[in-house]
TIROPA-137702 format. One line per field, with one value per residue (C-alpha): x negated, z, y; residue number from 1; residue in three letters. Coordinates in Angstrom, 1 decimal. Layout:
% TIROPA-137702
u	[X, ...]
w	[Z, ...]
v	[Y, ...]
pos	[NUM, ...]
code	[ALA, ...]
This chain:
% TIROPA-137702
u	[-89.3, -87.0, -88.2, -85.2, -86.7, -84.0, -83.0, -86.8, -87.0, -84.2, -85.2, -88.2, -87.2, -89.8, -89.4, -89.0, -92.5, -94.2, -93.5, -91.3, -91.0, -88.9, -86.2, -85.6, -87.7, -88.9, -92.5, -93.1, -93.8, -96.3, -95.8, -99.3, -98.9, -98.5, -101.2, -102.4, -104.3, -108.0, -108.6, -112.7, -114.7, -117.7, -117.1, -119.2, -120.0, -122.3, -123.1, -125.8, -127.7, -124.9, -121.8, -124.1, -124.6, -120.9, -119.7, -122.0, -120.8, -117.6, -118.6, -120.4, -117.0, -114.7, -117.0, -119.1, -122.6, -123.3, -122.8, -126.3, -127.9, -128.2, -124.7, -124.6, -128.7, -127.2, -125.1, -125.9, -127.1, -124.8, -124.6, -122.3, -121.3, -119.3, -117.0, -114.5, -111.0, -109.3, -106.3, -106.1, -103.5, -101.7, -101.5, -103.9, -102.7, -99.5, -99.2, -96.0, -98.2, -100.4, -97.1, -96.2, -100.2, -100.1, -96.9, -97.6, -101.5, -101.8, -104.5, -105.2, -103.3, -104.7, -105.4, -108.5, -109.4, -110.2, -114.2, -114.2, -113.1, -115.5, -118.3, -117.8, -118.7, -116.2, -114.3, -111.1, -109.9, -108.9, -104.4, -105.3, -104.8, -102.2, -99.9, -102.1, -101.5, -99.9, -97.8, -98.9, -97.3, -95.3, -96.9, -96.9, -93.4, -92.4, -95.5, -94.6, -95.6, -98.4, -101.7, -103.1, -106.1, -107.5, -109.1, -112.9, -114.2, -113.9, -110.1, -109.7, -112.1, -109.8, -106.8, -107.7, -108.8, -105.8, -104.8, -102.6, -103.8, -106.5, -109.8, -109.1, -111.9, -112.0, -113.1, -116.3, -117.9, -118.0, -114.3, -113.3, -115.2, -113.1, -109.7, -110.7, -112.3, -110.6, -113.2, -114.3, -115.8, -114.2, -115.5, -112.3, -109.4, -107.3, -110.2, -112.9, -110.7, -109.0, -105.3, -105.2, -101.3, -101.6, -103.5, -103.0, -106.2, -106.3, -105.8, -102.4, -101.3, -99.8, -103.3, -101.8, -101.7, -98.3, -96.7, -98.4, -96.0, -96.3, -98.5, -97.0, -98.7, -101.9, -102.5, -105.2, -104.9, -104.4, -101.7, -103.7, -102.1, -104.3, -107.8, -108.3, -107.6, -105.1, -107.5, -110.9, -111.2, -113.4, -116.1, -118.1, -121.1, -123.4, -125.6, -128.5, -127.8, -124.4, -122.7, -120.5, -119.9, -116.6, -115.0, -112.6, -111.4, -109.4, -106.1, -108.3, -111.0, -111.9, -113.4, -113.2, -117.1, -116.9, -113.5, -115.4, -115.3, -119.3, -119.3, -120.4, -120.7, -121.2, -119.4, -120.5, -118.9, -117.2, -115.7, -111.5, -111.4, -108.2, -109.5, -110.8, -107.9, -108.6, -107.1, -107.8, -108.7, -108.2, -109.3, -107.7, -106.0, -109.1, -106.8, -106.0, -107.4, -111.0, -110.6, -111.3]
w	[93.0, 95.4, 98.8, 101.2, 103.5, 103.3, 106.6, 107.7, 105.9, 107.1, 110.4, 110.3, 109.1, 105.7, 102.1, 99.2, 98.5, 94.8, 93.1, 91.1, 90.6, 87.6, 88.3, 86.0, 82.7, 82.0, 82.2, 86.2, 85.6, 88.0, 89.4, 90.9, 94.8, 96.0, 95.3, 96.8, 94.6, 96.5, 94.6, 93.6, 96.3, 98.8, 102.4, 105.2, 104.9, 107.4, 111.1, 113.3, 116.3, 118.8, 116.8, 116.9, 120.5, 121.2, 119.2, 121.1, 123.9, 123.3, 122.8, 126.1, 127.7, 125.8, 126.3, 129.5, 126.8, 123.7, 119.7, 118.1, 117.5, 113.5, 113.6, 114.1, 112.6, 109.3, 108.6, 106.2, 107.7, 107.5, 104.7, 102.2, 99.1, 96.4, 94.6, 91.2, 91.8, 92.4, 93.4, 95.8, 97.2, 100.4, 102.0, 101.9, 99.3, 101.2, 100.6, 98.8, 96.1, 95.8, 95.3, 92.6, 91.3, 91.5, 89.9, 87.1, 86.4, 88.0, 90.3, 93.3, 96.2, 99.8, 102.1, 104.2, 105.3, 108.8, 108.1, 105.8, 108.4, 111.3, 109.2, 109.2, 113.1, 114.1, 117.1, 116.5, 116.0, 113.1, 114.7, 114.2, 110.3, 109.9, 110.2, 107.3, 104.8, 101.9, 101.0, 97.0, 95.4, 98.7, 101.2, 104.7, 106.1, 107.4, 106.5, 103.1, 104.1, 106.4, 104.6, 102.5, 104.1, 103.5, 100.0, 98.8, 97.5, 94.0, 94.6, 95.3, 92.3, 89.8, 91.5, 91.1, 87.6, 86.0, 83.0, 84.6, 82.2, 84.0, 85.5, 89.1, 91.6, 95.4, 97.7, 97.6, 100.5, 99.3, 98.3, 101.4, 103.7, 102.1, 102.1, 105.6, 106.8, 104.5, 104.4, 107.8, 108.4, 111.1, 113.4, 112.9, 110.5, 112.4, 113.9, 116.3, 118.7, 118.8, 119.7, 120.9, 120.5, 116.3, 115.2, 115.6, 118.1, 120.9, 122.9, 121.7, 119.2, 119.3, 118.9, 115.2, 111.8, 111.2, 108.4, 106.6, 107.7, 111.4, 112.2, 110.3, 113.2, 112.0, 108.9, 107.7, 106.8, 103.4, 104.6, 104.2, 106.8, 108.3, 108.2, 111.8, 113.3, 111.5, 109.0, 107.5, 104.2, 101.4, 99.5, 96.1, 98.4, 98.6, 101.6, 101.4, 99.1, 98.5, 101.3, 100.9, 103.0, 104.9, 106.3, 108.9, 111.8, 113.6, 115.3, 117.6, 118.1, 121.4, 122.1, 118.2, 117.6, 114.6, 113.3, 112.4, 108.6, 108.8, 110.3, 108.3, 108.5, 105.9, 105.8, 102.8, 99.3, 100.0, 103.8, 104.1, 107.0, 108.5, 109.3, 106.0, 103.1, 100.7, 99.1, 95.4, 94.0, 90.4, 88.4, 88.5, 86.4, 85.8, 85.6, 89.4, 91.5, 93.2, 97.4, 99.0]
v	[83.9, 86.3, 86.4, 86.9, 89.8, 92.1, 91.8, 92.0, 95.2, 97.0, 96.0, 97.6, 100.4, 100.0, 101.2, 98.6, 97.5, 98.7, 95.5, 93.7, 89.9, 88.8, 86.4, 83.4, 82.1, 85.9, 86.5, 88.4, 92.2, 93.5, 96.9, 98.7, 99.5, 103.2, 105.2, 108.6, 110.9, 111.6, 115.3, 116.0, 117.8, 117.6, 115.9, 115.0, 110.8, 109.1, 109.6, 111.2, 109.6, 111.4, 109.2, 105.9, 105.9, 107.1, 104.0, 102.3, 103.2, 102.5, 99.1, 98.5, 100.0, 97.3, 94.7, 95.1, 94.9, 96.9, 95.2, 94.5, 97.6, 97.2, 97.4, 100.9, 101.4, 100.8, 103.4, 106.6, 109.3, 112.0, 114.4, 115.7, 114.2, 115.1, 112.3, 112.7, 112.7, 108.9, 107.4, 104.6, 102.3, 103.9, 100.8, 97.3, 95.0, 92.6, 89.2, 90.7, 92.6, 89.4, 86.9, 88.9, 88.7, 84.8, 84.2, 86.4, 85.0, 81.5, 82.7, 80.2, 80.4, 81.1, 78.4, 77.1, 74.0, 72.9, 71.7, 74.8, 77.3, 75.4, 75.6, 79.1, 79.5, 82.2, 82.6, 82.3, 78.8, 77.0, 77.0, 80.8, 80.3, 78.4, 81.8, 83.1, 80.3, 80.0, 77.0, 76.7, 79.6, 81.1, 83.2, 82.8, 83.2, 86.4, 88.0, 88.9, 92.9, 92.2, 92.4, 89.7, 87.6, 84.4, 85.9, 85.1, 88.9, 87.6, 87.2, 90.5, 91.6, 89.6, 90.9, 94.4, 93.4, 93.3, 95.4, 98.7, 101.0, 102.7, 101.2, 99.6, 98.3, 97.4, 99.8, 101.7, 102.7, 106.5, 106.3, 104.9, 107.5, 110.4, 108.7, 108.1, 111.1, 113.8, 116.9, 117.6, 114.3, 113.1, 110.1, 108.4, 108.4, 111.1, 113.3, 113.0, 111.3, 107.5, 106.7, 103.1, 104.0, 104.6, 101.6, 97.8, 96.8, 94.4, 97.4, 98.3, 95.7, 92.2, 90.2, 89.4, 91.2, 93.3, 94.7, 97.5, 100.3, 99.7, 102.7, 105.7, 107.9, 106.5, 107.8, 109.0, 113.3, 112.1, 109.6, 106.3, 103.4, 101.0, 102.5, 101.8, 98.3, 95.8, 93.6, 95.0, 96.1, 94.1, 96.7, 96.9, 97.4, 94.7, 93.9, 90.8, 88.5, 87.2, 89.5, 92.7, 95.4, 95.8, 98.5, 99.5, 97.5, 94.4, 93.6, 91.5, 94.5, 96.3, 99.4, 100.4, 101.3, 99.9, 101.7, 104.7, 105.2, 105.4, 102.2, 99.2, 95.8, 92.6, 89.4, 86.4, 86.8, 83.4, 83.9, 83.6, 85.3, 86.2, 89.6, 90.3, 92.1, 94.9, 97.7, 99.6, 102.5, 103.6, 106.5, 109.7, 112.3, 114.2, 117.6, 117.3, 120.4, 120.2, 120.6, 123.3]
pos	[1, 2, 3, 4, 5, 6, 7, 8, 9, 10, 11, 12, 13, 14, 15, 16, 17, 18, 19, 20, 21, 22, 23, 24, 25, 26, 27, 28, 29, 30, 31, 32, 33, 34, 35, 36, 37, 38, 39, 40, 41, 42, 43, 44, 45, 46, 47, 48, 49, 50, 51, 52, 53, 54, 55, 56, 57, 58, 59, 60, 61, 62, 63, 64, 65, 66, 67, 68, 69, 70, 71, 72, 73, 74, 75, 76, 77, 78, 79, 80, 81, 82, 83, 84, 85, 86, 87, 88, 89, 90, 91, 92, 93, 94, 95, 96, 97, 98, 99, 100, 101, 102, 103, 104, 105, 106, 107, 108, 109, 110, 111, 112, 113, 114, 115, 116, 117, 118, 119, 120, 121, 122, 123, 124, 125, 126, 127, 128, 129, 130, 131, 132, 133, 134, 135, 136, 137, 138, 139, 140, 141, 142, 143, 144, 145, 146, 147, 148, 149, 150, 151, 152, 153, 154, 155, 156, 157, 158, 159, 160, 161, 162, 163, 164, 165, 166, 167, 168, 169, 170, 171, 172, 173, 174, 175, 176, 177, 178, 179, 180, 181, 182, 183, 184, 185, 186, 187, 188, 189, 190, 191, 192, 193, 194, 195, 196, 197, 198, 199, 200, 201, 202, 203, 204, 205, 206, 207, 208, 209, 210, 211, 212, 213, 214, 215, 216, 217, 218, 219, 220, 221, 222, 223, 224, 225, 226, 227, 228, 229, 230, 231, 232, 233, 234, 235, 236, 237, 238, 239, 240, 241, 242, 243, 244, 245, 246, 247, 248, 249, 250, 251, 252, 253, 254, 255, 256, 257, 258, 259, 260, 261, 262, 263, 264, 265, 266, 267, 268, 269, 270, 271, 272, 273, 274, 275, 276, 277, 278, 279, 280, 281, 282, 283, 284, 285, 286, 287, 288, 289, 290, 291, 292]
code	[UNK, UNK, UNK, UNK, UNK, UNK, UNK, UNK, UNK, UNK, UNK, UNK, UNK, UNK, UNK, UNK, UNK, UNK, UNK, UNK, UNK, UNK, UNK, UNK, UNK, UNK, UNK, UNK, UNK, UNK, UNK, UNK, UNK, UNK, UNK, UNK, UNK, UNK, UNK, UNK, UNK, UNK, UNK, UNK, UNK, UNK, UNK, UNK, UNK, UNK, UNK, UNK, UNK, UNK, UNK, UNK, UNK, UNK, UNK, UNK, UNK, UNK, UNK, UNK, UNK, UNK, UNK, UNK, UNK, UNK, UNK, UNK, UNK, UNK, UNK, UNK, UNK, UNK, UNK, UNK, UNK, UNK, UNK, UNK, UNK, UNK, UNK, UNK, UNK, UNK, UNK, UNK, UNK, UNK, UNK, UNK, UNK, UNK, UNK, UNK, UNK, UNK, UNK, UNK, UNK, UNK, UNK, UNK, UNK, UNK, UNK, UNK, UNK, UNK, UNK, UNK, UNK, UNK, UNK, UNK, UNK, UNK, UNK, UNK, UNK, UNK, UNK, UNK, UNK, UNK, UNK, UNK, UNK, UNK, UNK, UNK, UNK, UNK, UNK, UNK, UNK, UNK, UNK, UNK, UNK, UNK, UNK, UNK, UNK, UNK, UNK, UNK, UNK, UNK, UNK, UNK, UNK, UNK, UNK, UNK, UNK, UNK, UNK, UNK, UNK, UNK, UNK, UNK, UNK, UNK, UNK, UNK, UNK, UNK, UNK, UNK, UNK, UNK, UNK, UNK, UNK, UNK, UNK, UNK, UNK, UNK, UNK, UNK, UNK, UNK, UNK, UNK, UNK, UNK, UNK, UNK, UNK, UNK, UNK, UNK, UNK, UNK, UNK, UNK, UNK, UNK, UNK, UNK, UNK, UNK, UNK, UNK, UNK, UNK, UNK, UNK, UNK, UNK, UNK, UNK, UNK, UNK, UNK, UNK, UNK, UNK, UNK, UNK, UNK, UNK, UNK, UNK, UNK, UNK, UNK, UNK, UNK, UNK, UNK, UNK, UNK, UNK, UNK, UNK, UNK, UNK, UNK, UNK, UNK, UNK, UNK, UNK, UNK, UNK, UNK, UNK, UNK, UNK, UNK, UNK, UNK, UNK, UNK, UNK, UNK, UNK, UNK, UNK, UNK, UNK, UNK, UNK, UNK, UNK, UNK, UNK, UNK, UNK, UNK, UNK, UNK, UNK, UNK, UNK, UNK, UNK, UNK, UNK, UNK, UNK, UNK, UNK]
């Protein structure tokens, strides 16, 4: 399979995604996205009563009332911790990345049904998805660098599964703090401070998922896109039974109290939600230098 996104891509100003699709009867190579190496050291995870009630506040200012107040009761309370070294992927995995997955491994393609999506109860209606799904083996048109949605968390557990030579797993909440926060721990991915101008939110954005490179002035200090607004991000960290943590925020989000790297929220192991994509992390070169 070839998509034809040249034009798309020079357009946009983007880099040629890290991936390759094999043309022909030769067997697809897969090619692991971008990474950034996360070097070993302490930072500052959680959040204190003053950031709870600012994020709450920034709620009630979006939306006119506060979110439930578990939302922000469940976070860690804030303390340093000290993780290994890891890499993880710079960007959330594109439907590109997960094209090249399925061709090479078979795996299911992503769709969802209209009693299916209903049954889940959400807000946005089931039109909303039909952007988002793939036609068999071809993703959505368009959208090949915009992140992937529509996947179960076991999707994204056998997609990150794959043999590349070194261990590779979803998110964890402590891995995505620091890639988020960097040292200081910062509220939000760039500081103390949000920019409704460098993250895809219903403030700023185009009530839609874009492509992954959309926000370069976004980044997180250790150059992380996307950890703020765009899709949320699935975790390894379980909730109550059958649910897993996610992380980050929406393209459809207000007032951003829940962007906060400390924030936390759980969504059922089985949702395709088309604000739900995830990312990787990998071990790291254990000889890279601790920060400082």
């Amino acid at each position: 399979m070839v998509f034809a996104v040249v034009g798309q891509i020079r357009a946009l100003g983007l880099a040629w995604p890290e991936f390759i699709v094999s043309c022909g009867t030769a067997k697809p190579e897969i090619i692991v996205p971008e990474t950034i190496v996360i070097v070993a050291g302490a930072f500052v995870r959680g959040s204190d009563r003053a950031e709870r009630e600012a994020a709450d506040h920034l709620d009630e200012v979006a939306y006119g009332h506060s979110m439930p107040r578990k939302t922000y009761e469940s976070e860690v309370a804030r303390r340093r911790v000290e993780p290994p070294a890891f890499e993880i992927t710079r960007t959330l995995i594109t439907n590109a990345h997960y094209a090249a997955f399925i061709q090479a491994t078979g795996h299911r393609s992503l769709n969802v049904d209209r009693q299916t999506w209903q049954g889940y109860g959400l807000v946005h209606r089931y039109n909303r998805t039909r952007c988002n799904a793939w036609r068999a083996k071809t993703p959505p048109l368009w959208r090949e660098f915009h992140p992937v949605v529509l996947v179960y968390h076991a999707d994204a557990r056998t997609y990150v599964s794959r043999k590349t030579g070194r261990r590779r797993r979803i998110f964890s909440e402590i891995g995505y703090e620091k890639a988020a926060r960097c040292n200081a721990g910062g509220r939000f991915p760039r500081g103390h401070m949000l920019d409704p101008k460098k993250l895809n939110s219903a403030h700023n954005g185009s009530f839609d998922a874009v492509p992954a490179e959309l926000y370069p002035a976004g980044a997180s200090p250790f150059g992380l896109l996307d950890l703020a607004g765009q899709v949320f991000e699935w975790t390894s960290a379980t909730s109550d039974k059958g649910r897993f943590i996610v992380k980050g925020g929406s393209w459809d989000g207000k007032g951003c109290g829940i962007c906060p790297p400390a924030a936390r929220h759980s969504r059922p192991e089985t949702i395709k939600h088309i604000l739900i994509g995830f990312g990787s992390v990998q071990e790291a070169n254990q000889n890279f230098v601790r920060s400082r």
